[in-house]
C-alpha positions in Angstrom: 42.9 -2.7 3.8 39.9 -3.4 6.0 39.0 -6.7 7.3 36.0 -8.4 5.8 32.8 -7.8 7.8 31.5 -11.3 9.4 28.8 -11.5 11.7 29.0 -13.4 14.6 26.0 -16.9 13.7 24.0 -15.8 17.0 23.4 -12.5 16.3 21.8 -13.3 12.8 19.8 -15.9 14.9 18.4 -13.1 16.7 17.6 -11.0 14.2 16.0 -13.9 12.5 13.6 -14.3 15.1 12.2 -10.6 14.2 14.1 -9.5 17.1 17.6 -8.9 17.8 19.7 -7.3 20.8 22.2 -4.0 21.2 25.1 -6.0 20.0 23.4 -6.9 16.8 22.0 -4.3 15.8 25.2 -2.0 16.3 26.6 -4.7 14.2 24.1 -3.6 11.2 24.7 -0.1 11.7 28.5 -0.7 11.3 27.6 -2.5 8.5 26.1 0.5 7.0 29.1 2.5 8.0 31.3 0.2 5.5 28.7 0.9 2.8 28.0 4.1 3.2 32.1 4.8 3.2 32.1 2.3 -0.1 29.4 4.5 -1.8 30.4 7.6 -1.1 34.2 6.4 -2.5 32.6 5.8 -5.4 30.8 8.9 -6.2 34.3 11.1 -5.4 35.9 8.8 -8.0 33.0 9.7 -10.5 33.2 13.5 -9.8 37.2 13.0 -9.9 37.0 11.7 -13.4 34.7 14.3 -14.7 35.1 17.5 -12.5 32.4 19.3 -14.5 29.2 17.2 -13.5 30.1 19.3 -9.7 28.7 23.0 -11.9 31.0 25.7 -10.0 31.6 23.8 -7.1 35.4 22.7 -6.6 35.8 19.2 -5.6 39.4 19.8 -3.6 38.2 22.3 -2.2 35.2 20.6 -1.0 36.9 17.6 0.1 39.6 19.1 1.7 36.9 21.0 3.9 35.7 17.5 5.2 38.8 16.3 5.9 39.9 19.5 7.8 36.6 19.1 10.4 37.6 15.5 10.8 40.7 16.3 11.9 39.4 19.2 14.0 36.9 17.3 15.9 37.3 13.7 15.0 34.2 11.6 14.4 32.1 15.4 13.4 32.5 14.6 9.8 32.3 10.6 9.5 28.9 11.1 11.7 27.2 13.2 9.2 28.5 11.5 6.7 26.2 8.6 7.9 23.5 10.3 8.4 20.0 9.7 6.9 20.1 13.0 5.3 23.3 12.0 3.5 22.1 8.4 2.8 19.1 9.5 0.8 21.0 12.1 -1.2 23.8 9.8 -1.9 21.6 7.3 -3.3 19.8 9.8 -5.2 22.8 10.9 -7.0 24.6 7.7 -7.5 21.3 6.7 -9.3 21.2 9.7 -11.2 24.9 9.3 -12.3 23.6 5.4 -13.5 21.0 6.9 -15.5 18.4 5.7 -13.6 16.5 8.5 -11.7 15.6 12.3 -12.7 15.7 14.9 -10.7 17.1 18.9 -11.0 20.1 20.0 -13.5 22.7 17.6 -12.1 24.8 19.6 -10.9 22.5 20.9 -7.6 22.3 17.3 -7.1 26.1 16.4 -6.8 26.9 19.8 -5.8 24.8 19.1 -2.3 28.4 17.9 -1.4 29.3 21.1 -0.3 26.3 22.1 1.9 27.5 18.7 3.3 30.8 20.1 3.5 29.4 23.6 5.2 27.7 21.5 8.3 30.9 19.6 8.9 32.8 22.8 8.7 29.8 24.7 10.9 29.9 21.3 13.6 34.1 21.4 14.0 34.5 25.0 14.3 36.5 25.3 10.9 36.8 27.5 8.1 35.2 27.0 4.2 34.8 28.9 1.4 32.8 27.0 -1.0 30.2 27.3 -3.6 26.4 25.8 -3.3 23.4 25.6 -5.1 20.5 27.5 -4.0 16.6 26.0 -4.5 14.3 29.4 -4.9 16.8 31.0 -3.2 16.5 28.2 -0.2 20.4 26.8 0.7 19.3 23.3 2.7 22.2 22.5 5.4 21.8 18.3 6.1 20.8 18.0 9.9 20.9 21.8 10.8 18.1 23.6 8.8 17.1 25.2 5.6 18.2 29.0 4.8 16.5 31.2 2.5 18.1 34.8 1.0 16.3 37.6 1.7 15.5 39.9 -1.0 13.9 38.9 -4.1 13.9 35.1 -4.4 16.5 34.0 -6.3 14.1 32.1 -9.5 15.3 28.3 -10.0 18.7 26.7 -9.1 21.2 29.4 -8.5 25.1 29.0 -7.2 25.7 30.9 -3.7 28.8 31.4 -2.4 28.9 30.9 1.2 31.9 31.4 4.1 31.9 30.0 7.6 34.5 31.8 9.9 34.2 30.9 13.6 30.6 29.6 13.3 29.0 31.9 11.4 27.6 31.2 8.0 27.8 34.0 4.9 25.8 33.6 2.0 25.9 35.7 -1.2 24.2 35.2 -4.5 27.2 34.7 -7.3 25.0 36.4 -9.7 25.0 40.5 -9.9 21.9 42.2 -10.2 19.5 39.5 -8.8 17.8 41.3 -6.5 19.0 38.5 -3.6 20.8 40.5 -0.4 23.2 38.2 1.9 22.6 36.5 4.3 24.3 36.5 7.9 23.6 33.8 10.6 24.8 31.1 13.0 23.3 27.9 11.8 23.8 25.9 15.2 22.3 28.6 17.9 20.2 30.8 15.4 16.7 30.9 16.5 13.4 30.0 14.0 13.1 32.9 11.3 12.1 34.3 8.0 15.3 33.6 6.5 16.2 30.2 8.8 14.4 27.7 9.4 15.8 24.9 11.9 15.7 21.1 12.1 13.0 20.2 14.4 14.6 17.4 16.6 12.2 15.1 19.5 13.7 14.2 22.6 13.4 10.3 23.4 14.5 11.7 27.0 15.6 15.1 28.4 19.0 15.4 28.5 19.6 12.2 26.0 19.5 11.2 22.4 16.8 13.3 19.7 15.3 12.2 17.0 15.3 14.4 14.0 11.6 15.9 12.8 12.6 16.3 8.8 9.7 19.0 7.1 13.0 21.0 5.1 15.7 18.5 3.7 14.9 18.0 -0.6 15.9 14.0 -0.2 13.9 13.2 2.7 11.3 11.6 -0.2 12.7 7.5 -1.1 13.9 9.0 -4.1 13.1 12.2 -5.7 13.9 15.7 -4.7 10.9 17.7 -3.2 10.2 20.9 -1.9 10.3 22.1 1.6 6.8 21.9 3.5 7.3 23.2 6.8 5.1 22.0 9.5 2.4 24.7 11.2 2.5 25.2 14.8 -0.1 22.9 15.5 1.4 20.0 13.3 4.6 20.6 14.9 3.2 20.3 18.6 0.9 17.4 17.3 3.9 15.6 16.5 5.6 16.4 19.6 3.0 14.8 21.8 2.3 12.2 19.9 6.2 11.0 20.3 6.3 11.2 23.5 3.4 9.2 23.6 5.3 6.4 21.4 8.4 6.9 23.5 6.2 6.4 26.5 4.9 2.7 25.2 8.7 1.7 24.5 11.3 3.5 26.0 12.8 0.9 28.5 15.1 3.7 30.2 18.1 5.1 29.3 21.0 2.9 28.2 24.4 3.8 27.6 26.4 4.1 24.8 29.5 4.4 24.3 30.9 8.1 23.5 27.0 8.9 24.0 28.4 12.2 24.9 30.2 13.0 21.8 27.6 12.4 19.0 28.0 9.4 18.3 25.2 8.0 16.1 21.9 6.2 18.2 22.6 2.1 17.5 26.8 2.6 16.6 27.6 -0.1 19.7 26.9 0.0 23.4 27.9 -1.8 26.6 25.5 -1.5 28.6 22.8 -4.1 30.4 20.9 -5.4 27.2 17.4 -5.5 27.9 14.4 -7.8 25.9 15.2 -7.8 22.7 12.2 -9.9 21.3 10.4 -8.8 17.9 8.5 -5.6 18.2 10.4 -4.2 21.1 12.3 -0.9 20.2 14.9 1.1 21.6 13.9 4.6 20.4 17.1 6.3 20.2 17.4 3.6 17.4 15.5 5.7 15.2 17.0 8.7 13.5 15.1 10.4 11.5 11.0 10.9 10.7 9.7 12.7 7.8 5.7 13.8 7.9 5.0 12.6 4.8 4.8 15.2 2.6 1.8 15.4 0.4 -1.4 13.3 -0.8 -1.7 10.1 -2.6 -3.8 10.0 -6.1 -5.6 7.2 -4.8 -7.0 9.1 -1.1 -5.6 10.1 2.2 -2.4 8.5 3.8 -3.5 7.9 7.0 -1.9 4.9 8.4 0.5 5.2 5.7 4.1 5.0 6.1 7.4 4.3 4.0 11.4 3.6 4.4 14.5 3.3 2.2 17.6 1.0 2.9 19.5 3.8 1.7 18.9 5.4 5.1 19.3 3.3 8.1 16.7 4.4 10.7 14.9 6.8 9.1 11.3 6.5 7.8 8.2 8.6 6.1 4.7 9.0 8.3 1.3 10.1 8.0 -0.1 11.9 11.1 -1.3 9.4 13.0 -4.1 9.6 15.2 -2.2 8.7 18.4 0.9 7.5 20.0 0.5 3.9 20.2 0.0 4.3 16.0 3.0 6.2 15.6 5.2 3.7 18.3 3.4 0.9 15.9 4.5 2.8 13.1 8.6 2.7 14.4 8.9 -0.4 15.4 7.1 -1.4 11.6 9.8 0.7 9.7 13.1 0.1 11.5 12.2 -3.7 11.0 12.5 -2.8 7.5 15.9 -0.7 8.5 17.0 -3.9 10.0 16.4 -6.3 7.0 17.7 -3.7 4.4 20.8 -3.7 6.5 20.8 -7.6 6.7 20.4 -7.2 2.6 23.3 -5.1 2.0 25.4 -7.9 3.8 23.6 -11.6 2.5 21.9 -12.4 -0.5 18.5 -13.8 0.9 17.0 -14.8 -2.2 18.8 -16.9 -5.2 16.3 -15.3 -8.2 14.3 -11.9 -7.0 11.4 -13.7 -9.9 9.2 -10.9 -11.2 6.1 -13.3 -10.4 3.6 -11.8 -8.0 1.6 -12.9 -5.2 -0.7 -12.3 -2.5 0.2 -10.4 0.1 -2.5 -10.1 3.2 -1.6 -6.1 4.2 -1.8 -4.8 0.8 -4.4 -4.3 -1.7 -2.0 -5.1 -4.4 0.2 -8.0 -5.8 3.9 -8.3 -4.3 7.3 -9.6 -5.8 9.4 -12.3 -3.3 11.5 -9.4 -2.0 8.5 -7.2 -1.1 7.1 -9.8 0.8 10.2 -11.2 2.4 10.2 -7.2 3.6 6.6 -7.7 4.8 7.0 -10.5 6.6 9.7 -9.4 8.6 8.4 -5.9 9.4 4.8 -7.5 10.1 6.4 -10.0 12.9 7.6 -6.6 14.4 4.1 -5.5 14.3 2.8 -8.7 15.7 5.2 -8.8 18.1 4.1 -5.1 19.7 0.9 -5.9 20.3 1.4 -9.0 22.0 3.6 -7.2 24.1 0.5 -4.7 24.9 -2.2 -7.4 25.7 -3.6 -6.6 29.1 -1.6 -3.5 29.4 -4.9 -0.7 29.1 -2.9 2.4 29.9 -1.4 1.4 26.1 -4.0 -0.6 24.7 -7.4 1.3 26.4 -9.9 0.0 24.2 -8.4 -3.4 24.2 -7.4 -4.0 20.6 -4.4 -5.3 21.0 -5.7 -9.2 20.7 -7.6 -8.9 17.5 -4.3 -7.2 15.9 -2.1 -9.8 17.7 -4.0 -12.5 16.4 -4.3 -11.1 12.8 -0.9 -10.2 12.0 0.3 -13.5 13.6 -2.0 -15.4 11.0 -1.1 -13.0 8.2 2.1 -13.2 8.2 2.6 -17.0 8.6 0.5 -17.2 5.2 3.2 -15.6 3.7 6.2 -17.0 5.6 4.7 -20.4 3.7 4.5 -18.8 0.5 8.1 -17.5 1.3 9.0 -21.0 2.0 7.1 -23.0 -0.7 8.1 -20.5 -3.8 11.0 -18.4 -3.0 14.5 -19.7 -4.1 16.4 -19.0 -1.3 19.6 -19.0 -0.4 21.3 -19.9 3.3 21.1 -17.2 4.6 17.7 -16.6 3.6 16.5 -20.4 4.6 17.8 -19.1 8.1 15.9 -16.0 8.2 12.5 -17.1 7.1 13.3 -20.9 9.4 13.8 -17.8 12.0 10.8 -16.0 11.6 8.8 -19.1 11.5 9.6 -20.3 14.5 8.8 -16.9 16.2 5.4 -17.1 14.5 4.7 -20.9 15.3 5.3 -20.5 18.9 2.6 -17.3 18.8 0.2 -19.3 17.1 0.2 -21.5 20.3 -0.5 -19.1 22.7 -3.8 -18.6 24.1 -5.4 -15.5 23.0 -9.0 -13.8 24.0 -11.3 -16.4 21.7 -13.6 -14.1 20.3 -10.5 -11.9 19.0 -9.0 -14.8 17.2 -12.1 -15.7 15.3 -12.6 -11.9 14.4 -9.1 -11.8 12.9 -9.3 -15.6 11.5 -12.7 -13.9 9.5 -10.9 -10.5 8.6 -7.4 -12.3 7.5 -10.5 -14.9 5.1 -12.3 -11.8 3.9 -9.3 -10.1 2.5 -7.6 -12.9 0.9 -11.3 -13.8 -0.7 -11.6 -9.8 -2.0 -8.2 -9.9 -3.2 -8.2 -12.9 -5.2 -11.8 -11.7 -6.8 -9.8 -8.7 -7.7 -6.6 -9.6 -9.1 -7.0 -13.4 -10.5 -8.8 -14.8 -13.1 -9.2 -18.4 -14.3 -8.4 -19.7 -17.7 -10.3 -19.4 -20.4 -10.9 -22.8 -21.0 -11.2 -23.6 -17.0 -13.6 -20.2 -17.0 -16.0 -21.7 -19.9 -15.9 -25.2 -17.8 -17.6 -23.9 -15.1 -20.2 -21.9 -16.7 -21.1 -24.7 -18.3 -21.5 -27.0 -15.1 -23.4 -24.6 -13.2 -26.1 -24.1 -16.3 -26.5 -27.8 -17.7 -24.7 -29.7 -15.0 -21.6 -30.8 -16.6 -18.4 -31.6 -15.0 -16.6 -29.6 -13.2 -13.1 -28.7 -14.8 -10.0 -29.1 -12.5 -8.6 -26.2 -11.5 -5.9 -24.2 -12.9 -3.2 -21.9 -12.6 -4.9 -19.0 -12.2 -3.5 -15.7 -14.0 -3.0 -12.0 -12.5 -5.1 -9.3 -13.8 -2.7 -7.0 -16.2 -1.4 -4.0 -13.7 -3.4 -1.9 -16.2 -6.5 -3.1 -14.9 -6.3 -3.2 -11.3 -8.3 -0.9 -9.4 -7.1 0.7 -6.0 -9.2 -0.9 -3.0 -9.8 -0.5 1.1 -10.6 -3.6 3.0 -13.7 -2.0 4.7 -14.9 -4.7 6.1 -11.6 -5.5 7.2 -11.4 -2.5 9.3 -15.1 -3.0 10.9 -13.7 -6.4 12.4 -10.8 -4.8 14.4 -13.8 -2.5 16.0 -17.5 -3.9 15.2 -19.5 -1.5 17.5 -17.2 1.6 16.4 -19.8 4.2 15.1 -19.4 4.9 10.8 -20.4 7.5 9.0 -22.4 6.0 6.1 -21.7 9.1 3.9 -17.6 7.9 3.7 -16.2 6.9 0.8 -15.0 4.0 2.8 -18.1 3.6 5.2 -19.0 -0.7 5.3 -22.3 -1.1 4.1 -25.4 -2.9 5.9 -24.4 -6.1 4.8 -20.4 -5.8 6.0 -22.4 -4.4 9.4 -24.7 -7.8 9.8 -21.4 -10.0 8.4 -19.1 -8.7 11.4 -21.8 -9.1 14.0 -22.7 -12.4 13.4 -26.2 -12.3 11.5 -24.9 -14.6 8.4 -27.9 -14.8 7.0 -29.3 -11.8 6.6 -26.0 -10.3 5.6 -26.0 -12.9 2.9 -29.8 -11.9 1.6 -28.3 -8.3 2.0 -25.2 -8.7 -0.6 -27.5 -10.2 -2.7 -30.0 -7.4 -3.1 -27.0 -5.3 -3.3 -24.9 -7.4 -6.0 -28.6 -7.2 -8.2 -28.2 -3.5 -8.5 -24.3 -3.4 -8.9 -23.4 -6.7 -10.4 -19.8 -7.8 -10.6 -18.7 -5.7 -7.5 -15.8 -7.7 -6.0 -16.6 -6.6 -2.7 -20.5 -8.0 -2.6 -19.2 -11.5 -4.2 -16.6 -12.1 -1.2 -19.1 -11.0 1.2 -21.3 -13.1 0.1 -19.0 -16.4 0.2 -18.4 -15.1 3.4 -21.7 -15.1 4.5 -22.2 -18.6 2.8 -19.4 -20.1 4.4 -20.5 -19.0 7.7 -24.2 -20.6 7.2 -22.8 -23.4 5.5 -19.1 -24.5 7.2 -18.6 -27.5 4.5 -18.4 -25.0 1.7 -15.4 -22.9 2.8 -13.6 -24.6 0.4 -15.5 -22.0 -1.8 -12.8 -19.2 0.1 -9.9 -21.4 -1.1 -10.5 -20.1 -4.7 -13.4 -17.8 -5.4 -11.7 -16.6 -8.5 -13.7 -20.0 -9.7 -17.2 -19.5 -8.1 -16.9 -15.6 -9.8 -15.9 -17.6 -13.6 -18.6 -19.7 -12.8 -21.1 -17.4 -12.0 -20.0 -14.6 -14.6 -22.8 -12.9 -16.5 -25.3 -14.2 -14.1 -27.8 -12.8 -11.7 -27.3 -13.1 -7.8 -30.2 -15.6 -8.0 -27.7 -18.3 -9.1 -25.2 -18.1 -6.6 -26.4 -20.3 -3.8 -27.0 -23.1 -6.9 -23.3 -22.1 -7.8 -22.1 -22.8 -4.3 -23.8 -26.0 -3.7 -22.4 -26.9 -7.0 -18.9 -26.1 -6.7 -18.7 -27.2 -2.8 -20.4 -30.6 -3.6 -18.2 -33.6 -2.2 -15.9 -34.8 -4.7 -15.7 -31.6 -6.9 -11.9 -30.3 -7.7 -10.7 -27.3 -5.7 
């Protein structure tokens, strides 16, 4: 029997701070080992109990392949077995076995154990004989490639048989009369082809570690299966550059690790010199996997968009992004979530995971406690990379990197309070957010470029005010209150809690206006879905007033917009700095305005922001 797992106080301090050093984050990737070991346990005791749910595939025999290429070339099998490629699927199928995901007839699913089986037998030099389901006729090997039977393509999910002797990889369909001819090659050396196409892998450095390029696996998604996509020349050589632009920006040099030399996995412990280990600093050969993210959204294009599961460590899903410094961005962003997923699976950070929602400053929709315990941590990463870049113009050559500093350090201490005042935490998790506080309070000290900081200070006010237009309302009886003041002069009511719209009625949303503060004199192209209008324009540079005269015309001809309303307070606020109270809850001056013309809003403001009036 194992020993429990117990981590060592001052590593979980580090990681607390956003950061965390070699030592500790080896620690969470052994962590991971233990749970990936533990999961996989449990789905051979599933398939022992009920041998059909494998389809044709033979579970001994299967099994008994793994354990031969361990045994062969120790380490061969345990390190795919921890692999990202193997995390996701694994998941995937345990979930599908709990009746709680979909996915192909169950058996291609739990039979992807033996095309795990095949790469651990193709990697140590042994033998197999096994049987493995076939996509269209496409055979996907975990970390090696995808192969596809010539012939006619083999319709739907098929069983292939399929032989490794010495290296080389036979494939047969088991069905006669298919039309499907064998297939002959050498998985590990074979060259791109018709019939195989290889993992794409980026060097962090030549000679060292590689970080797989993922366009063929079917559970590279967070959850589903999917289809194969595989990248055009130009995407791939896009990609290329654009990671060794990111590796550029944070590779600190090469660092040993232990049994380096015989694969052992990026993060699995290391004894060499540790270097700055504060949040937003990334050892690339951390990362083990990216998958371009395979399709569109309903909602628009994914640019800037990116994803991650717990279920595999180091691994994340990408948009193209427009250049390096996005992309190194990007990594550091998603293996902050790798690192608190791993913290997850070892302390309970939160006593109740409450279904109750709240505002979250980076997304355009409501958030549960654990998605925004997950934001904040990932977004001190984020903060924490460009402060690192202030100054630095070979990284940073428009100099932006103050304005995002400064907004992500005020964005995500708005939620580290909310974290603080309304999550029921547990130790662990009192630690971790006291943690990430600290970091964030000490930023919030330092001096940055003044006009930056009062650009994010307005963007961070401007998407709060938009978001709470769009996704609170006030009580009826607190909503009929202040009609009634601001046409006869009543009372004001006292506020309210106020309630979420239903998820049925919210509306996806871009901060435009957002995005014109990070680069005001950036030229737009007015025909964008997306393009800031005149008034966002004459808001972001300054001209308060006649961006406020501008919403107005604009609310007259589309009244209700959420958009115009919080540019307009914003606008207000700005001519009138006693009335900012107004941004506090504008969910009220919208009840109180409701059904009236833009003519009434200054009279609204006055009225709502007079001394003495409940906020």
């Amino acid at each position: 029997m194992r020993a429990p797992i117990r981590m060592p106080g001052h590593w979980f301090d580090e990681l607390a701070t956003g950061g965390g050093s070699m030592e500790a984050v080896s620690f969470l990737a052994q962590g991971e080992r233990s749970r990936r070991l533990l999961l996989i346990g449990e789905l051979l005791s599933r398939l022992e109990e009920r041998p059909t749910l494998l389809g044709p595939a033979d579970l001994g025999a299967v099994w008994e392949t793994v354990e031969q290429a361990e045994e062969r070339r120790p380490g061969c099998a345990e390190e795919l077995l921890l692999s990202p490629e193997v995390g996701s699927w694994l998941a995937h199928t345990l979930r599908r076995l709990h009746g709680v995901s979909v996915g192909p007839p169950l058996w291609v699913d739990t039979g992807h154990l033996a095309a795990v089986a095949l790469v651990a037998a193709l990697r140590s030099g042994t033998d197999a004989d096994l049987v493995v389901p076939a996509r269209e006729g496409a055979i996907p090997l975990p970390t090696l490639g995808l192969a596809r039977l010539p012939g006619i393509p083999l319709l739907g999910f098929q069983p292939v048989h399929a032989r490794v002797r010495e290296g080389e990889l036979l494939l047969t369909a088991t069905a006669p009369g298919t039309g499907a001819t064998a297939l002959t090659l050498r998985p590990l050396t074979a060259p791109q082809s018709a019939v195989w196409w290889p993992t794409h892998r980026l060097p962090v450095r030549q000679g060292g570690p590689e970080v797989i390029l993922d366009d063929t696996d079917p559970y590279r998604d967070l959850d589903r299966p999917i289809p194969p996509r595989r990248l055009t020349p130009r995407e791939l050589t896009t990609w290329q550059r654009l990671f060794a632009e990111a590796v550029t920006l944070l590779d600190p040099g090469p660092i040993p690790f232990p049994g380096s030399g015989s694969g052992a996995p990026p993060g699995s412990g290391g004894t060499g010199p540790d270097i700055d280990s504060g949040p937003g600093t990334l050892r690339p050969e951390e990362i083990r996997r990216i998958v371009p993210w395979p399709g569109r959204l309903p909602n628009g294009p994914v640019e800037g968009l990116s994803a991650s599961t717990a279920d595999a460590f180091g691994s994340m899903v990408v948009a193209e992004p427009p250049n390096g410094a996005a992309l190194a961005e990007t990594m550091v962003h998603e293996f902050q979530h790798s690192k608190l997923g791993a913290l997850l699976h070892l302390f309970a950070m939160l006593d109740d995971d409450r279904t109750e929602e709240h505002y979250a400053p980076w997304r355009p929709d409501p958030r549960h406690l654990p998605g925004l315990l997950h934001g904040a941590y990932a977004f001190v990463g984020v903060a924490g990379f460009w402060r690192d870049r202030i100054g630095d113009r070979a990284a940073d050559p428009l100099d932006l990197a103050p304005f995002r500093f400064a907004l992500r350090r005020i964005q995500t201490r708005t939620v580290l309070r909310t974290l603080a005042t309304r999550a029921t935490l547990t130790g662990p998790g009192r630690r971790l957010v006291a943690g990430l506080t600290g970091t964030v309070d000490g930023w919030l000290r330092e001096p940055v470029d003044g006009q930056a900081v009062a650009r994010a200070r307005a963007a961070a006010a401007g998407h709060r005010a938009e978001w709470r237009l769009r996704h609170l309302r006030c009580a009826d009886e607190e909503r009929a209150g202040l009609a009634a003041a601001v046409r006869s002069g009543a009372p004001l009511p006292p506020p309210r809690q106020p309630r979420l719209v239903p998820p049925a009625e919210r509306v996806h949303w871009r901060d435009v206006r957002g995005a014109l503060y990070l680069r005001p004199d950036a030229a737009t192209d007015p025909a964008a879905d997306t393009a800031p209008g005149q008034a966002d324009i004459l808001l972001v540079h300054g001209e308060a007033a006649s961006a406020r005269e501008a919403y107005r015309e604009q609310a007259a001809a589309t009244p209700g917009d959420p958009r115009l309303l919080a540019g307009w307070l914003l606008a207000h606020a700005a001519l009138h700095p006693g009335h900012r109270r107004l941004l506090a809850r504008p969910e009220r001056f919208a009840a109180a305005v409701e059904g009236e013309g833009p003519e009434v809003w200054e009279h609204a403001a006055h009225r709502l922001a007079s001394p003495g009036s409940p906020v």
